[in-house]
C-alpha positions in Angstrom: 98.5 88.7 179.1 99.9 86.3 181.7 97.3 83.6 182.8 93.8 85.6 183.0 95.3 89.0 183.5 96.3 91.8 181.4 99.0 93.9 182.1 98.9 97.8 180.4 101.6 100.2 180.4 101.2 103.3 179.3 104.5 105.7 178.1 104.5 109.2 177.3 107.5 111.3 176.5 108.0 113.5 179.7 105.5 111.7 181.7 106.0 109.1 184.1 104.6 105.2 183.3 101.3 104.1 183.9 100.6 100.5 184.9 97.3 98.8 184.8 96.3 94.7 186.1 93.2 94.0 185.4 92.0 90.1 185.5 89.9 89.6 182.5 88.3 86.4 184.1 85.9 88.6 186.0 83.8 91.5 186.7 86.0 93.6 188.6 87.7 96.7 187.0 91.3 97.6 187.6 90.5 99.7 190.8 88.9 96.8 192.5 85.2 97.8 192.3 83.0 95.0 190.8 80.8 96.0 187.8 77.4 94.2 188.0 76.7 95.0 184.6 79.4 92.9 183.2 79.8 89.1 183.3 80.8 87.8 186.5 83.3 85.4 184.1 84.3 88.7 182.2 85.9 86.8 178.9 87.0 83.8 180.4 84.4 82.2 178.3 85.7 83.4 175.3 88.7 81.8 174.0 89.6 84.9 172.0 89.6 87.3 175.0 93.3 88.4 174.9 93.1 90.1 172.0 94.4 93.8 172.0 91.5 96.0 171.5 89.1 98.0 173.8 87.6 95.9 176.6 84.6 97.8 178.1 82.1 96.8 174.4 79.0 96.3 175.8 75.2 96.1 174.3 71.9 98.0 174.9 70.0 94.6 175.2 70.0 93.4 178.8 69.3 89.9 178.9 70.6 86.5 179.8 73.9 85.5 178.4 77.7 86.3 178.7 77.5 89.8 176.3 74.0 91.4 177.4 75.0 93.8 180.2 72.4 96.2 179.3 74.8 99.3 179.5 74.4 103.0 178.4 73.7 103.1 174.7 71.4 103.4 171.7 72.6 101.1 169.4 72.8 103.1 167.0 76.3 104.0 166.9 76.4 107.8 165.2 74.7 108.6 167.8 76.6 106.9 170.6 80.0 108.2 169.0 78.2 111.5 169.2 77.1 111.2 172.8 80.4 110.0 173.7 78.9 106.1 174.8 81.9 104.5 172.7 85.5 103.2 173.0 88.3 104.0 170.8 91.9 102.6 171.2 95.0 103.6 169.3 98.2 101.0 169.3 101.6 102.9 168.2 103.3 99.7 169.7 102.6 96.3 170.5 105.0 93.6 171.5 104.0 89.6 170.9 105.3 87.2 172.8 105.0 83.4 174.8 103.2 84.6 178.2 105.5 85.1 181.0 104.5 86.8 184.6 105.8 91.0 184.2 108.6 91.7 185.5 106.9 95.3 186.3 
């Protein structure tokens, strides 16, 4: 993280880097499209935004207030894992440190 956007890298052996910026003070994903079904502050209201984790959680109910985008969804979340409507992250690595701008 660096200011309001996080940086992803993404390393496999034999493959070649992957580099995400996405700015989580908003509602637009990391290809530039705006999601109208997020926030338009993203997590900028949420002082613990920067935490690692998965960053597209979302909620059935749609009304108004920072974490209702009313996305796909049952609630019930056997059966979302089993209709695939959930996020899972693995970490093998992550590296801590005072915020500085990526030198990627």
């Amino acid at each position: 993280m660096y200011k309001n956007v996080m940086h992803l890298t993404f390393s496999a052996q034999g493959k070649e880097d992957v580099n995400y910026s996405i700015n989580l003070g908003n509602n637009v994903d990391a290809y530039g499209k705006v999601d109208e079904k997020d926030h338009p502050h993203g997590y900028a209201a949420d002082w613990h935004y920067f935490k690692a984790g998965a960053y597209n959680q979302c909620s059935t109910k749609s009304a108004k207030g920072i974490w209702y985008p009313g996305c796909l969804g049952t609630g019930d979340w056997s059966k979302d894992k089993q209709n695939g409507d959930y996020a899972q992250v693995s970490f093998s690595k992550l590296a801590l440190s005072p915020a500085t701008p990526p030198t990627k």
